[in-house]
Steps between C-alpha positions, in 0.01 A plus 500: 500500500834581574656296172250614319637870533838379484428309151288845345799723627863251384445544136408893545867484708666319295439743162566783731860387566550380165418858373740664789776298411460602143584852684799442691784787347253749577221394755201705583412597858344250677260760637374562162472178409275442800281787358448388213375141599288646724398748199399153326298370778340864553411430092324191555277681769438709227414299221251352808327797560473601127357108369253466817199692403489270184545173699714195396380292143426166546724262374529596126389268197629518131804721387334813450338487885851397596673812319275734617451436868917450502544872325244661687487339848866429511764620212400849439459596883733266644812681289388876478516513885851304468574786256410756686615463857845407288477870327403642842759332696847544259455764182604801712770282727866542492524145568337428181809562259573142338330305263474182735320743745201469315478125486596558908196674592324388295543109622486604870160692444341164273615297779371675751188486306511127457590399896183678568297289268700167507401530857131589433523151293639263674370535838203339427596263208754222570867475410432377144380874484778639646791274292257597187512879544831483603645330181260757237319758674782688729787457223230674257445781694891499552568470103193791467711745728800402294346632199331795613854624696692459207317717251447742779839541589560504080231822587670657724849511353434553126238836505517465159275205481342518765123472472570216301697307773250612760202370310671120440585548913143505525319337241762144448419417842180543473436291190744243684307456767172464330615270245662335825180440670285456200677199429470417841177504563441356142691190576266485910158455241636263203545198770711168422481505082720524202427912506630483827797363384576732245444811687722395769789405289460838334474658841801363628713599143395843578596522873840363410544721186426819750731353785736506257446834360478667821839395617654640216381821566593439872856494362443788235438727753741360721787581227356835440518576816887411559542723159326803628663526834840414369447826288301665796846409730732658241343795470433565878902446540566748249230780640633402870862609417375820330274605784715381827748781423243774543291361768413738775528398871179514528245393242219673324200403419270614230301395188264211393690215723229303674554189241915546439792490707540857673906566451826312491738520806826413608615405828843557721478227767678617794902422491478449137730685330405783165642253250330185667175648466506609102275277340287454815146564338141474616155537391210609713179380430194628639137453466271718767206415709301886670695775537763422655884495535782224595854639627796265440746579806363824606700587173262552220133574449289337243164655457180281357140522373250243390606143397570217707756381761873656506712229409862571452818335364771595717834417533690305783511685841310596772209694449238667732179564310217715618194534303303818607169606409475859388140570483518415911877562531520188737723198470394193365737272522827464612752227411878392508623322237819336453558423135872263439389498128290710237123386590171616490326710790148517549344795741084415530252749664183370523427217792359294177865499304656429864338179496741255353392416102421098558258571777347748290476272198344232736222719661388606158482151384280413776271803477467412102399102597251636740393763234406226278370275712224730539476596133457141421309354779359784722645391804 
């Protein structure tokens, strides 16, 4: 059983880190990453309890049967879900602000989609099952997500075409993955014959043709990406020397801020010298989680409402953060941090965001097998 699970989940890994390392000048938190394979599995529960009062179609005979039970029961359901946990989980997120973040998410959530499922499949088949799937029916899903991330990140960044893009996020897949399956299943009722033959040739053309297709869009928005924040860099070194002459000791804060970075600081380390510290620019970034506030230092107060977790990009030093809950106006949570380069801090409330995101990931994995294991077979 145990090689089973480790043959449904290598090929779901593999893409995964494929698709990371496609990421690497500008990674996205592994936290969020977490979420949104998790948001995939969570999808597949859905597209469960959605498809079970209708009850699973025998094994389909002639094209038509084929193409409608692999729209229907599969395509149409299967990527809207995909689509919409993706909308749910990055459209209003700072961290979504590159084109390859699209592709990203949208990759983590099909995969988490397809470890649930690969699982679900090869448990009780045999390892011909598990090499099959793992050679067509997890890179699918994988070259599906590719698709659907890229126009939605072309969405996101060009408003001026964007119900366009969003409609091709949604609808390629979708006609992707039917024609994927349609084939598919088309191929499981012809049997040994010259038909046979054909089709799979065909079949085979076309998953190399969209293989190849996909990984030039990989690198599309992998260049657009370098573009954008090479232009996104300049301009934030230009602003930073403008504003760090003016900056007050203590920083405001006011306006619509929950999805952009709050100010632009500068920092005198202590025996650094006026001159030595010119040029010496930071940006805070903050997104919020209650109402709450976070003081860096005992030095400055940062007030929040609504959102998520703070997360902050602070420079090197030692910090002492304390999150404090203003509705209750108790601590809650204190921490020392010692930061010898610019990194990312993350300050969690609730006991649930405490709990470290692999564990997390795992427990809902095991709740969705069980999920379906009554779904499918009542027990």
């Amino acid at each position: 059983m145990l090689i089973k699970i480790l043959a449904a989940v290598a090929p779901v890994l593999f893409l995964l880190c494929y698709i990371y390392m496609k990421d690497k000048k500008a990674p996205e938190p592994t936290e969020q990453l977490f979420k949104a394979f998790r948001y995939g599995v969570l999808s597949a529960i859905c597209v469960m309890v959605v498809m079970s009062p209708f009850g699973a179609t025998r094994q389909p005979v002639g094209f038509l049967q084929c193409m409608k039970v692999s729209f229907f029961e599969a395509g149409i359901p299967e990527e809207f879900f995909k689509w919409l946990f993706l909308y749910i989980l990055i459209w209003r997120s700072p961290q979504f602000d590159e084109y390859i973040d699209g592709i990203v998410y949208a990759v983590f959530i099909s995969m988490g989609f397809a470890c649930l499922e690969n699982i679900m499949y090869v448990l009780p088949g045999s390892m011909g099952t598990a090499v099959s799937r793992a050679l067509l029916s997890v890179p699918a899903h994988f070259l599906f997500a590719v698709i659907m991330g890229y126009y939605f990140s072309m969405g996101k960044f060009h408003p001026e075409e964007r119900t366009r893009y969003m409609m091709l996020s949604l609808l390629l897949p979708i006609v992707g993955h039917g024609l994927f399956d349609t084939f598919a299943f088309w191929m499981d009722s012809l049997g040994e014959s010259r038909i046979y033959t054909a089709v799979f040739v065909f079949f085979i053309a076309c998953d190399i043709w969209l293989w190849r297709r996909c990984t030039r869009l990989i690198r599309k928005s992998v260049l657009m990406s370098d573009e954008a924040r090479a232009e996104a860099e300049a301009l934030a070194f230009v602003q930073a020397q403008e504003a760090a002459e003016s900056l007050p000791a203590a920083l405001p804060v006011s306006g619509e801020w929950a999805d952009t970075p709050i100010a632009i600081f500068r920092v005198k380390q202590d025996g650094e010298s006026t001159t030595e510290a010119e040029g010496l620019t930071y940006k805070l970034l903050i997104e919020c989680k209650d109402d709450a506030k976070i003081i860096i230092n005992e030095r400055d107060a940062f007030f929040a409402k609504g959102g998520t977790n703070y997360r902050l990009t602070l420079p090197a030093g030692e910090y002492t953060l304390r999150a404090v809950n203003l509705a209750r106006y108790e601590q809650m949570i204190s921490k020392k941090v010692n930061l010898t380069e610019n990194r990312r801090v993350t300050v969690a409330f609730s006991a649930w965001e405490r709990i470290p995101a692999w564990v997390r990931t795992v427990t809902i994995t095991l709740l969705a097998i069980l999920l379906y294991r009554w779904f499918a077979y009542g027990v």
